[in-house]
C-alpha positions in Angstrom: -147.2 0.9 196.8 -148.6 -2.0 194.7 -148.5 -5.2 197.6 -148.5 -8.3 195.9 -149.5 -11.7 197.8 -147.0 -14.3 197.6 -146.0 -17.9 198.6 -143.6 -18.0 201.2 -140.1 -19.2 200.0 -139.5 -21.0 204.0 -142.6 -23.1 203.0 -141.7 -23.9 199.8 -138.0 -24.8 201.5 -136.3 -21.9 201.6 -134.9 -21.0 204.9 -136.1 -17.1 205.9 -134.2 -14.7 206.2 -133.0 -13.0 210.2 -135.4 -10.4 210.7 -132.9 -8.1 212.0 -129.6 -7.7 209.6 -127.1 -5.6 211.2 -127.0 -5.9 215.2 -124.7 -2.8 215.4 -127.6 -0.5 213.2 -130.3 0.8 215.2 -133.2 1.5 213.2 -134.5 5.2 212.4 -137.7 6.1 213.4 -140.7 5.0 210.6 -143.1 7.4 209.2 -146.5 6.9 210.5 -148.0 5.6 207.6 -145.1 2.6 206.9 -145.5 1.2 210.4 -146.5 -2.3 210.1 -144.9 -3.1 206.9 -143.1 -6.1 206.1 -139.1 -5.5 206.9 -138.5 -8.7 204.2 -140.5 -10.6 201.6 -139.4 -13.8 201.9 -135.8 -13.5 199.7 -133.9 -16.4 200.2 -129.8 -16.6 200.0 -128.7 -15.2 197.6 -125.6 -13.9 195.3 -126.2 -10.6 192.7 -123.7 -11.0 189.7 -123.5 -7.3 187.8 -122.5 -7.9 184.2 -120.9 -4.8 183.3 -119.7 -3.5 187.1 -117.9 -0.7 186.2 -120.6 0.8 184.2 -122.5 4.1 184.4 -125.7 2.2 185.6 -123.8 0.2 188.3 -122.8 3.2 190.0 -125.8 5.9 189.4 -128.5 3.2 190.2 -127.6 -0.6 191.1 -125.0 -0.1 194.0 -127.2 2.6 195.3 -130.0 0.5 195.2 -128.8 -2.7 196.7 -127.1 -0.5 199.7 -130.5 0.9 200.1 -132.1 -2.6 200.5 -129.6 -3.6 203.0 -130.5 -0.5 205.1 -133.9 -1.3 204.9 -133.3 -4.6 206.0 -134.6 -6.3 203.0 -131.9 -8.1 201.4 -131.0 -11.9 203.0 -128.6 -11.7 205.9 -126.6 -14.4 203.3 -126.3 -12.3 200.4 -123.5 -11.8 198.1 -122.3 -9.0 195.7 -120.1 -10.0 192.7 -119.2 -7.6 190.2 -118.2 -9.2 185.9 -116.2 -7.0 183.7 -113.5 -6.5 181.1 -111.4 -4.4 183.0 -109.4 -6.2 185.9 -110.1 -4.8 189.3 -109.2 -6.1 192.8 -111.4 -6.9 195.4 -110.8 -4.0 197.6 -110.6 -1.2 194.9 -113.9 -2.8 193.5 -115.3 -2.1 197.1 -114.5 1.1 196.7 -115.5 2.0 194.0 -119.1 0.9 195.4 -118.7 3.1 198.1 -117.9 6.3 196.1 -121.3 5.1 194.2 -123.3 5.3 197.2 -121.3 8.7 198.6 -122.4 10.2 195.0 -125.5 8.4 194.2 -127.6 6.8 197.1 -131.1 8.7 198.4 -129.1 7.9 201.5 -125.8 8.8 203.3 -123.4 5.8 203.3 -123.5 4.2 207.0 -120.4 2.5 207.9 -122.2 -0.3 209.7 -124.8 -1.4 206.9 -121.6 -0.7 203.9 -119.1 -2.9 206.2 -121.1 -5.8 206.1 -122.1 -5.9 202.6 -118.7 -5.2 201.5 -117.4 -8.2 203.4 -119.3 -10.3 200.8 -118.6 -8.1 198.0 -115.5 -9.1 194.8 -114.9 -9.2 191.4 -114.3 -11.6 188.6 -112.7 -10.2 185.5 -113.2 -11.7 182.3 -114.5 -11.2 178.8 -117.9 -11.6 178.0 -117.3 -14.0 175.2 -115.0 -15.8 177.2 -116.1 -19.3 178.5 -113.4 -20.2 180.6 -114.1 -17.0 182.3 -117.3 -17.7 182.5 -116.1 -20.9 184.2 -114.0 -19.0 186.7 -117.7 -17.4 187.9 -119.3 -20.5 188.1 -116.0 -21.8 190.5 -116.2 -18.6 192.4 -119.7 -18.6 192.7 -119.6 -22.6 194.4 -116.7 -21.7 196.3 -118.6 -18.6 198.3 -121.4 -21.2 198.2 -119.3 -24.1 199.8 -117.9 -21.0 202.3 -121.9 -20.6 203.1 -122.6 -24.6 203.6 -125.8 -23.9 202.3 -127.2 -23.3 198.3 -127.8 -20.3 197.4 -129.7 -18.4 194.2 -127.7 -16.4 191.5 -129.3 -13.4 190.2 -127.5 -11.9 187.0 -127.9 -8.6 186.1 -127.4 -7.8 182.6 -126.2 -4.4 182.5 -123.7 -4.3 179.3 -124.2 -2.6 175.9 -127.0 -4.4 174.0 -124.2 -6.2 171.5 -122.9 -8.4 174.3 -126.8 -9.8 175.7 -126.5 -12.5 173.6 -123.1 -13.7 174.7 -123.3 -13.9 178.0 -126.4 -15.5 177.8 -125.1 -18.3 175.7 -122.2 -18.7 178.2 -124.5 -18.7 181.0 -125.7 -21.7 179.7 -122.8 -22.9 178.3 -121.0 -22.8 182.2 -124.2 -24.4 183.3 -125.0 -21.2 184.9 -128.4 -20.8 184.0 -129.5 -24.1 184.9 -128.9 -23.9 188.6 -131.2 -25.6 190.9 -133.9 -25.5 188.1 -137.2 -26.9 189.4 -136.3 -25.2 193.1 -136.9 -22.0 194.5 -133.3 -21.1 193.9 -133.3 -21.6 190.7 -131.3 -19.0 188.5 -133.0 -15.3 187.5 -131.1 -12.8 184.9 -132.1 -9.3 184.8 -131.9 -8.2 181.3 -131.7 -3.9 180.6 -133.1 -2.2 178.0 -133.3 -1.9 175.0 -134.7 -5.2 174.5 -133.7 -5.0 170.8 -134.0 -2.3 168.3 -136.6 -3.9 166.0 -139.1 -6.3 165.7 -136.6 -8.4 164.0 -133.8 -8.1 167.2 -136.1 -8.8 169.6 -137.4 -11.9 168.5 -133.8 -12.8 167.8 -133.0 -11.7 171.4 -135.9 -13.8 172.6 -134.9 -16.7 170.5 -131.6 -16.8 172.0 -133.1 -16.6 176.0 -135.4 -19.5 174.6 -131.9 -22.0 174.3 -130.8 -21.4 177.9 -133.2 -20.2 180.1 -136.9 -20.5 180.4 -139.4 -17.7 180.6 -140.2 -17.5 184.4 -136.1 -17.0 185.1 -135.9 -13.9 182.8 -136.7 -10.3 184.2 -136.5 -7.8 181.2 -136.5 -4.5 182.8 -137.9 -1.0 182.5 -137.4 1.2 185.4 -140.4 2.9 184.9 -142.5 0.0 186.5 -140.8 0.3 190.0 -142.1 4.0 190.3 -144.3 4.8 192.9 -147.1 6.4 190.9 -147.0 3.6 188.4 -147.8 0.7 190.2 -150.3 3.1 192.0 -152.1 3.8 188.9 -153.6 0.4 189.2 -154.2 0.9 193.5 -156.5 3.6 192.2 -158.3 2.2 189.3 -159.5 -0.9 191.0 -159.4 -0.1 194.6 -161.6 3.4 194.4 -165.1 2.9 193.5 -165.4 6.3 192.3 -163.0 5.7 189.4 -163.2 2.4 187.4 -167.1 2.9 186.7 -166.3 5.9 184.8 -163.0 3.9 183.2 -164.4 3.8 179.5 -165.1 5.1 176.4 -168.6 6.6 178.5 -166.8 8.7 180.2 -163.6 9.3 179.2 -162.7 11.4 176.0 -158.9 11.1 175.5 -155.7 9.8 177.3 -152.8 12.1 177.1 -149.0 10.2 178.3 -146.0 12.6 178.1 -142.7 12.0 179.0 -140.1 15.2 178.3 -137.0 16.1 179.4 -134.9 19.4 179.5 -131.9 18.4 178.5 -130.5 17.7 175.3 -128.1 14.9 173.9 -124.8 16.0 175.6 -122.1 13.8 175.1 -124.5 10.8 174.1 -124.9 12.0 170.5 -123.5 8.8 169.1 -125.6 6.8 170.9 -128.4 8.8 170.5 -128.0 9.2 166.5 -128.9 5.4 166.6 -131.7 5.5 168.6 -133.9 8.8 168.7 -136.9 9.3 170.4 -139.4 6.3 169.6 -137.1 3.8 170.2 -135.6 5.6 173.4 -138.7 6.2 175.4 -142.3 5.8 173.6 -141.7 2.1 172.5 -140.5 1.0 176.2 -141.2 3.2 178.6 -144.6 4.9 177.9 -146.0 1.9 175.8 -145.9 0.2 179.3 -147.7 2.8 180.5 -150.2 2.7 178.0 -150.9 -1.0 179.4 -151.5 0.2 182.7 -154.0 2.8 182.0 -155.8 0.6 179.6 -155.9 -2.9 180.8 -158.7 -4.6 182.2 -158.9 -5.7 186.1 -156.7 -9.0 186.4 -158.7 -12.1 188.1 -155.6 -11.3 190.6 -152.3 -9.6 191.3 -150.7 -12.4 190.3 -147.7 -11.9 188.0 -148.9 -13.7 185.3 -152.7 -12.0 185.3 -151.5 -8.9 185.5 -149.0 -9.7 182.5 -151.8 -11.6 180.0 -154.3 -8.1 180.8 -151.1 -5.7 179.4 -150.8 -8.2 176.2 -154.0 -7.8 175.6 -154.2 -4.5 175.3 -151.3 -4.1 173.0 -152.3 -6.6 170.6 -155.8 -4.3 170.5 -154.0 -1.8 168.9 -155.1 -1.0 165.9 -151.7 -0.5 163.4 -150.7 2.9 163.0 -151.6 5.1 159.5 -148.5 6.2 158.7 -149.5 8.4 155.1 -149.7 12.4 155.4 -151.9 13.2 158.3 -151.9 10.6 159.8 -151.4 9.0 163.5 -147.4 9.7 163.9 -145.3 13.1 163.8 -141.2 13.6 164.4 -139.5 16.3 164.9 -135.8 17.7 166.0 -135.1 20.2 168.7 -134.0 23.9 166.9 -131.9 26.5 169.1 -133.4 28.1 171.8 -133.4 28.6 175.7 -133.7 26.6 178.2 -133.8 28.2 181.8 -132.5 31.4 180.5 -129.6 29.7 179.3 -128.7 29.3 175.3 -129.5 25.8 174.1 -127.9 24.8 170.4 -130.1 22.9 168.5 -129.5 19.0 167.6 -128.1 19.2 164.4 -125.4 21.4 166.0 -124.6 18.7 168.8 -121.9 16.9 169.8 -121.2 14.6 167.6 -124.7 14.7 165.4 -124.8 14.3 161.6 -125.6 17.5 159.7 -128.0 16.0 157.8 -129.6 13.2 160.7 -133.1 12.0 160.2 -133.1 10.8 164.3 -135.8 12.5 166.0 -135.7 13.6 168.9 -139.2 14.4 169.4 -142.0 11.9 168.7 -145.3 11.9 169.3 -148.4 9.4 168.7 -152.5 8.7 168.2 -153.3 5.4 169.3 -156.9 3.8 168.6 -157.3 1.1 170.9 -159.6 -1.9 169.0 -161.8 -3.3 172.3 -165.1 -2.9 174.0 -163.6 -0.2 177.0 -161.8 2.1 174.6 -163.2 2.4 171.4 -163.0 5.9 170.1 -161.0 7.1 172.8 -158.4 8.4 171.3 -154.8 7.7 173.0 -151.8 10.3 172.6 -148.6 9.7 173.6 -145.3 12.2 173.1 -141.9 12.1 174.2 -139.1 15.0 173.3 -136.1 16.1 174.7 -135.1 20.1 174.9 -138.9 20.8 176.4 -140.2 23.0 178.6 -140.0 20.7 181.7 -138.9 17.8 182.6 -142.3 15.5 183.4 -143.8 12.3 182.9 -147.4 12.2 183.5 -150.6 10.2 182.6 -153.7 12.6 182.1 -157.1 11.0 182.1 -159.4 13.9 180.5 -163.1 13.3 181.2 -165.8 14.3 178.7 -167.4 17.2 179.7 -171.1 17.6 181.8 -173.4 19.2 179.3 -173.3 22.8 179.0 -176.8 24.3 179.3 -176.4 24.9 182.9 -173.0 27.1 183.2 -173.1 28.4 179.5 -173.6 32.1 178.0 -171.7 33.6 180.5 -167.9 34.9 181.4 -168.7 34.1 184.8 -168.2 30.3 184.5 -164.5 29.2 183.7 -165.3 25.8 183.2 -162.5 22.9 182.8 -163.2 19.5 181.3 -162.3 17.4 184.8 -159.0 15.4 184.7 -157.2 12.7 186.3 -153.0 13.4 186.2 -150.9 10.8 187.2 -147.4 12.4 187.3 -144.6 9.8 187.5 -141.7 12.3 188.0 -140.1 14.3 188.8 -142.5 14.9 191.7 -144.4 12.0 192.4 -147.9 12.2 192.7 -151.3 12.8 191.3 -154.0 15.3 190.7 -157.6 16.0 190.1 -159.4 18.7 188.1 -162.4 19.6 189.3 -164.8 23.0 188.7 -165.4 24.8 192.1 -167.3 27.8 193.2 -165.8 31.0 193.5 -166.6 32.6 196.7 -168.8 36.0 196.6 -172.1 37.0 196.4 -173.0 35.7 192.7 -172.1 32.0 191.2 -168.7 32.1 189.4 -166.9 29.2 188.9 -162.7 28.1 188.0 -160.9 24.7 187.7 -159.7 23.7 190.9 -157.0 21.0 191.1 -156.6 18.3 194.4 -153.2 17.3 194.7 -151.9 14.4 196.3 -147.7 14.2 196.8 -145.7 11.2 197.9 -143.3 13.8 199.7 -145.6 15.1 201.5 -147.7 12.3 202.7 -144.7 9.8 203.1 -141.7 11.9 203.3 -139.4 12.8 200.7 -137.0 9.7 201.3 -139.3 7.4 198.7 -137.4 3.9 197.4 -136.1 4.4 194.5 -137.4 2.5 191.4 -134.4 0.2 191.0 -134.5 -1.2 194.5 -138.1 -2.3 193.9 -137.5 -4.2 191.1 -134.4 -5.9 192.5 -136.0 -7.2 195.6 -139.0 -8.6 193.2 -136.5 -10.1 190.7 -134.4 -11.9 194.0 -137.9 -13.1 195.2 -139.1 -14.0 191.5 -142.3 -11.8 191.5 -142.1 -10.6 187.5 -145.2 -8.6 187.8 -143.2 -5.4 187.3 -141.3 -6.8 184.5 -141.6 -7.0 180.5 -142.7 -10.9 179.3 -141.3 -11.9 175.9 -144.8 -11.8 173.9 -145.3 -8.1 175.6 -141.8 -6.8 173.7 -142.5 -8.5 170.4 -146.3 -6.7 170.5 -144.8 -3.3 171.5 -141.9 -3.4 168.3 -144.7 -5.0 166.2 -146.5 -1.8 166.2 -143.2 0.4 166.0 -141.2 -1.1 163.4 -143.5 -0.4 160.4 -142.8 3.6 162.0 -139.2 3.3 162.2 -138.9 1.4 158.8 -141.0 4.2 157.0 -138.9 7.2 158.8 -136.1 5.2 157.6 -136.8 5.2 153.8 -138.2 8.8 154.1 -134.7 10.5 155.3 -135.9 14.5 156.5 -138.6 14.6 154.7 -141.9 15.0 157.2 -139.2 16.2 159.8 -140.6 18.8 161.5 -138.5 21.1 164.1 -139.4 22.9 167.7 -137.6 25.2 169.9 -135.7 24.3 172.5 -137.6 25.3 175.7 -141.0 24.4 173.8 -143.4 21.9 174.0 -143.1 20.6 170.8 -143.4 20.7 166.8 -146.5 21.9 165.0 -147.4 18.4 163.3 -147.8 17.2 166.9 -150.4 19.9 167.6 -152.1 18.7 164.6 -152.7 15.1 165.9 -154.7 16.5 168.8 -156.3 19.0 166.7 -158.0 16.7 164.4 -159.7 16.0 167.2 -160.7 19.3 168.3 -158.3 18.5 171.3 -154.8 20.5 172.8 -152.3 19.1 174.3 -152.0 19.7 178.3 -148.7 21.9 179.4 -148.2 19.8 182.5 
């Protein structure tokens, strides 16, 4: 895991938290290789508002994940859960409703000790989200378990509503004087926001314009799960802490980067969302752009949040815009019927609520040319689909190969270009392709792969990626979060795709089969190249 070094909030007047939360829990034995590691980082008192507490995230991911940080022992022994919604809900059905979360959801089983004592400072506040005097009901309830404290405490507001209703509640934030909390202090006030951080170049600088009126940049946290994964924020442990690798981390060495991110399943039920989304704006602007940032940036003068942030910038605004005439750096497609483990799978125009004639892709796939000194030339191809063979996300770093004078002319050498995979889920980890001997009495050689596993090295109980970026957001570490310039750069580069798919309709839709990995047109991106894409 990425360690970052931080100030401590009890010198900067923040009183630390107890070291030991729950008296009545005794703690499980540690693996051998997390002995020694900090049980807390410093997170001061503090109260979690959930915008949108009855929600579909809330249960699968944010409940879990703050029940796992209190079994860890990482959230503040004076910490508060308040849940914000439309729908009125008591206290105590509210509570329960966290604990059927965590029963269905958590990487854990729900202990009775660690649950009782966060749900002693759990409740609810129902209210619109357009609503100021609701709005002022939070603030009241928020200084009345503050006054119940006799001490101040930070607010942290997690912004986990439809996209429609951001802009609202951030207004009222301000408008409450929510937002400007203890500005200037430690505790001053943090809002998560969720994705999608707009829809278009145009909404998110709108979006951005309104977070600009109440809040200022170092209290917003725009999130994208992806970040808090384990084999993310170890993709930059291994570039700058391995001599072997960041020598050979350039256009020298390296002859293409291939990102993939595919899933098995289809739209389900989510076709009306999905109808207004489709595959670039779901996953390949977000999610796998950050991960283009990762692989690409250049070594940060530190770890600091802000270094780490300026590199990623920089690297997106050295993309070079995309050629969007026939053959050239984007292809769409929509899944067709076909199988998917044996099963029948309908195709997307048959789905659940899906226009007969929809243009949304559900595949997409991209060539990026990045415009610096490290990468120029090396080409960058990114694809994300759903209704594919497997579900994976991976990163694959394919070296150029050795020249071939030495192991050529013969069917006796198998010989791989070496490659560096990075695979993010679902089994986290990495790999490395390297050409090995065959044992026997004459020289024959085949690809070999070294696998490292989190599971197997740590255990198979890894943190899950939400209750990472909670504990950074309570103890305002934004290194694993999106800054404001980084969205705009991302949607500068997409919306001239999504405006052009747009005004096309169907036409240069291409289709795959379900169970695939994806549409001709995509092959053809690679193959311009002379290059295939990898079946992970």
């Amino acid at each position: 895991m990425l360690r970052i070094h931080r100030i401590s909030l009890a010198r900067a007047g923040c009183a630390a938290p107890s070291s030991v939360l729950f008296n009545a829990m005794s703690e499980a034995p540690r693996h051998p290789f997390l002995q020694g590691l900090s049980k807390h980082r410093g997170t001061p008192p503090t109260v979690i508002v959930i915008f949108g507490a009855s929600g579909d995230l809330t249960a699968r991911k944010l409940i879990p994940a703050i029940y796992n940080l209190a079994f860890d022992h990482l959230l503040p022994a004076d910490f508060f859960l308040v849940g914000y919604g439309r729908k009125a809900i008591p206290d105590e059905e509210f509570r329960d409703i966290a604990a059927g979360a965590i029963k269905e959801f958590s990487r854990r089983e729900l202990n009775p000790d660690v649950w009782s004592h966060v749900a002693s400072n759990t409740s609810y506040v129902a209210g619109g989200y357009d609503d100021i005097q609701a709005f002022e009901r939070l603030a009241a309830h928020i200084q009345a378990l503050e006054s119940k404290l006799g001490r101040e405490v930070q607010v942290l507001f997690y912004v986990s509503t439809p996209p429609s209703v951001f802009a609202p509640i951030l207004r009222n934030l301000g408008a409450a004087g929510l937002a400007a909390r203890y500005l200037g202090t430690p505790l001053h006030t943090k809002v998560i926001i969720e994705k999608p951080f707009g829809k278009d170049l145009e909404s998110a600088v709108a979006l951005n314009g309104v977070i600009r009126e109440v809040l200022e940049e170092h209290q917003v946290y725009r999130i994208d799960h992806y970040l808090g994964k384990e084999t993310v924020q170890d993709l930059l442990v291994q570039r700058f802490s391995n001599s072997i690798f960041e020598p050979l981390w350039n256009r020298n060495y390296i002859d293409h980067v291939q990102i993939t991110v595919s899933e098995e399943v289809g739209v389900g039920t989510r076709g009306g969302y999905y109808e207004q989304s489709g595959a670039l704006r779901d996953m390949i602007q977000n999610h796998t752009m950050q991960l283009v940032a990762l692989t690409a940036m250049e070594p940060p003068v530190s770890l600091d949040a802000e270094a780490v942030r300026n590199e990623k910038v920089k690297v997106l605004k050295a993309i070079q815009p995309l050629n969007l005439g026939p053959g050239g750096d984007v292809a769409r497609a929509q899944y067709a019927a076909g199988m998917i483990g044996g099963k029948p799978a309908k195709g997307y125009l048959e789905e659940q609520d899906i226009n007969p004639q929809s243009a949304t892709e559900t595949y997409a796939a991209v060539r990026l040319s990045i415009n610096n000194w490290r990468w120029q030339g090396v080409p960058f191809y990114l694809r994300s689909g759903k209704r594919m063979a497997r579900r994976v996300t991976e990163i694959a770093v394919q070296f150029k190969r050795p020249p071939g004078t030495l192991f050529a002319g013969s069917n006796r050498f198998d010989l791989a270009p070496n490659t560096l995979a990075f695979q993010i889920q679902p089994d986290e980890g990495l790999s490395l392709i390297l050409n090995g001997k065959v044992p026997g009495l004459e020289t024959r050689t085949q690809p070999v792969k070294m696998n490292f596993r989190y599971s197997t090295t740590y255990g198979s109980n890894t943190p899950e990626a939400y209750e990472r970026l909670v504990l950074d957001a309570m103890i305002g570490d934004g290194t694993l979060f999106i800054r404001g310039d980084e969205a705009e750069t991302s949607w500068q580069l997409y919306t001239p795709v999504l405006k052009a798919w747009a005004a096309a309709g169907r036409e240069g839709m291409d289709s795959y089969t379900a169970g695939g990995w994806g549409p001709a047109n995509a092959d053809a991106l690679l193959s311009k190249n002379s290059h295939i894409w990898r079946q992970p």
